[in-house]
N, C-alpha and C positions, 0 to 999 in steps of 0.2 A: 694441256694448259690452253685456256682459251685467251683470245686477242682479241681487242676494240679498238679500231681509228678513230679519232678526234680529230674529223676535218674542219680548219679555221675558215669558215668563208663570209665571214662577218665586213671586212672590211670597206670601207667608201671608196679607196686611193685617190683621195684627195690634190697629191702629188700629180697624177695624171694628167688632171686639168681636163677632166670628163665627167659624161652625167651620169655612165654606166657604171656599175661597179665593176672595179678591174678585174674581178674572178669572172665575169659573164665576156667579158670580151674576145672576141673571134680574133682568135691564133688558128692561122692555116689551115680555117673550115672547121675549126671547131672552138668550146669557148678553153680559155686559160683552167677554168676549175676540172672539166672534163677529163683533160689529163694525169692532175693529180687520182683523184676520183678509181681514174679507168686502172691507174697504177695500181692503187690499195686492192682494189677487185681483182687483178690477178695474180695477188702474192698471196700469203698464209695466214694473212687476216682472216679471222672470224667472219667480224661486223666493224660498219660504219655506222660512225654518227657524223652527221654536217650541221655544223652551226650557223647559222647564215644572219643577217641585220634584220630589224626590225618591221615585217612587213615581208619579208620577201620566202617565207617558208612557202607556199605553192608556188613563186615563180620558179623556185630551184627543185623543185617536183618537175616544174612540167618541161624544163629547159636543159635539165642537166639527170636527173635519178631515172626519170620515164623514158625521153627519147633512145636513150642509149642501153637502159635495160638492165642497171644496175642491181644485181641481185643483192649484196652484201650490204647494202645501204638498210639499217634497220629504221631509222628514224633520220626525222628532219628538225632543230628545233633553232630558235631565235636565242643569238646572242645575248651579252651587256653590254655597259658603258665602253667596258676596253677591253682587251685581249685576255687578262688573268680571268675575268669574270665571263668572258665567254666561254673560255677554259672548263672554270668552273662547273659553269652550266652542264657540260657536258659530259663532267665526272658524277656529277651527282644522278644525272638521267642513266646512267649507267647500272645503279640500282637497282632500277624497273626489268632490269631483264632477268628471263630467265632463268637464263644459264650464268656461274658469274664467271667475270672478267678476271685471270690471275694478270694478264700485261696489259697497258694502255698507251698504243702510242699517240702523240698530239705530233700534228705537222699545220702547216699553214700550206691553204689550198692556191695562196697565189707563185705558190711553189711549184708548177707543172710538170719538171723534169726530173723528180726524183723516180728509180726505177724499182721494177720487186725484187732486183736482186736485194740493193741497200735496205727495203723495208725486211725481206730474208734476215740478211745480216744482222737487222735491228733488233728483231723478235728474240735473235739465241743469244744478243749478246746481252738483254734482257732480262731474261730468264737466268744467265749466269752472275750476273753484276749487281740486279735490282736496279741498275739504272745507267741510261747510256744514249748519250747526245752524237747527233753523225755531226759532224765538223770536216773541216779542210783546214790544212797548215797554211800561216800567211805566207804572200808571195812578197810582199813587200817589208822595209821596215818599216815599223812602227812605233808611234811617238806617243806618250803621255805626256798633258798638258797639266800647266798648274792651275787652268780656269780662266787665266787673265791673259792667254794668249797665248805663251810663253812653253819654252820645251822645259820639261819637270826631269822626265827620264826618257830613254831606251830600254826597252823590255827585249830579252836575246829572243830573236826572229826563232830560232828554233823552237822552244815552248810556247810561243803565239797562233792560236787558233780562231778561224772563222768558224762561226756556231751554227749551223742549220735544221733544219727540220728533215726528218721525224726525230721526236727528240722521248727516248722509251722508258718506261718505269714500271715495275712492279703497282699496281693499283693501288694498292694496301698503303705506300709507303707515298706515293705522289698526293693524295686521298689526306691522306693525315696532315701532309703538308700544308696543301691548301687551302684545310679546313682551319689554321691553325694565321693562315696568312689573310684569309678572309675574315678572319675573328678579328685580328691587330689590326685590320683596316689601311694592309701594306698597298702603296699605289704605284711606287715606281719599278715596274716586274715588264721588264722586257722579251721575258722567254722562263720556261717551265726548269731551266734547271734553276736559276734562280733560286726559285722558293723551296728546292728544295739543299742548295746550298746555305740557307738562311734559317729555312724551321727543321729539314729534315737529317742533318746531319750525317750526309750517306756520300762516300765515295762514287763520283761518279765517270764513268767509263768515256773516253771520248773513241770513236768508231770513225775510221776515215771514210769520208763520203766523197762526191764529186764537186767540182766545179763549175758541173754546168749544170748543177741542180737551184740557178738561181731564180731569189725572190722578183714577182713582177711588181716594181715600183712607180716608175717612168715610163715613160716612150721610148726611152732608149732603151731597156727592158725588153722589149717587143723586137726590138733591130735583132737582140742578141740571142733571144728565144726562136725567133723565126731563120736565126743561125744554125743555132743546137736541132731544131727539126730537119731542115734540111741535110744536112753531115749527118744524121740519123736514117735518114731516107736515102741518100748514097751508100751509106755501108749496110741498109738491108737487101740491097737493090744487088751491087755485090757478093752477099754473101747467097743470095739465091743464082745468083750466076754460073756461083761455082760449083 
C-alpha cells in the first residue's frame, strides 16, 4: 500500500508578531518546517506533498526541499484561504500521481517534533482502522463553557483528548469527505477528522502520540522546542556513550 504526506506549511503565524513565517524560522540551526519534513523522509512514507502560502513555492524549494536533499518530497504546491482548503489542495494534487495513494496522512508542518516512529505507528493503524488521529490524553481538567463565560459542564478527564497531527485516513474515504464538505461550503474545520466526523461517518481511531510533539504558535513555543531538542541531543549523546 502506498503513502502520501500532506505537509501543512501554509501558515503566516500571525500570533508570533513576526514577518517570517513561523515554518521558515531558525530552531537550533535549522528552520522549524525542516524537521517535520526531515521526520516524514525517514519513516515509511511514499511521498510528500508541501503546501506552502501564496508566493512562497520556490522559496520553500530553495530553503527547505534542496538544501537538505529531500528525496520524498514529490511536489510543492500553494495553499488556500485556510487550512481545510489547503488540505484540500493537496488531496486533489494527489491525482496526478502515478502510482496511487491507498493512505494519506495530513500533519501541520509547524509541528517539528513528531518522530517516525508515531508516523510508523500512524500508517498500520491506518490501514487497519481507515482512520486514525495521534492525540495525547489531557493532563489537566477541563471545562465546557456555556459562551457567556460561565462553566456549562466537566467532561470526565479520562475520555478527554488533545488532538494532533499526523492525523491518517484511507484516501478514498477522507477524499469523499472533503469533496462533500467543499460542496456545502463548511468553514468552521479546524482539523481533518472533523469533516470526516461530519460527512464521513467513519469510526475514528485515536493513536497515543507525544507531548512534546507540539505545535509552534508563540514565542514561548520556541523556549519549549528549543527544550525538546536539547533533552534530544542529551539522550543521543548518551546513548552513544554507552
Amino acid at each position: 500500500m502506498k503513502t502520501t504526506a500532506i505537509i501543512l506549511a501554509a501558515g503566516k503565524g500571525k500570533r508570533m508578531g513576526m514577518d517570517i513565517s513561523k515554518q521558515y524560522l531558525i530552531l537550533e540551526g535549522y528552520p522549524v518546517l525542516y524537521y517535520a519534513v526531515k521526520a516524514f523522509e525517514d519513516s515509511n512514507v511514499n511521498n510528500i506533498i508541501l503546501v506552502v502560502g501564496q508566493g512562497e513555492k520556490e522559496y520553500c524549494k530553495e530553503t527547505i526541499v534542496e538544501p537538505y536533499g529531500f528525496k520524498k518530497v514529490r511536489t510543492v504546491i500553494e495553499g488556500g484561504k485556510e487550512r481545510y482548503n489547503s488540505v484540500y489542495e493537496g488531496l486533489r494534487i494527489i491525482e496526478s500521481f502515478p502510482i496511487y495513494t491507498d493512505i494519506v496522512l495530513i500533519h501541520d508542518g509547524a509541528r517539528p517534533f513528531v518522530t517516525k516512529e508515531i508516523i510508523n505507528k500512524s500508517i498500520e493503524e491506518g490501514k487497519k482502522y481507515g482512520a486514525c488521529v495521534t492525540a495525547v490524553k489531557a493532563k489537566d481538567t477541563v471545562k465546557l463553557s456555556d459562551g457567556n463565560g460561565f462553566i456549562k459542564m466537566t467532561p470526565d478527564r479520562s475520555t478527554v483528548w488533545q488532538i494532533q497531527t499526523p492525523q491518517t485516513f484511507s484516501y478514498n474515504i477522507i477524499r469523499k469527505a472533503y469533496d462533500r464538505a467543499i460542496k456545502e461550503g463548511e468553514g468552521n474545520i479546524t482539523d481533518d477528522a472533523m469533516v470526516l466526523e461530519k460527512y464521513g461517518r467513519w469510526n475514528i481511531k485515536l493513536l497515543e502520540g507525544s507531548y512534546n510533539n507540539i505545535k509552534i504558535t508563540t514565542r514561548e513555543d520556541l523556549i519549549f522546542g528549543r527544550a525538546i531538542l536539547a533533552k534530544e541531543k542529551k539522550f543521543e549523546k548518551n546513548e552513544k556513550s554507552c
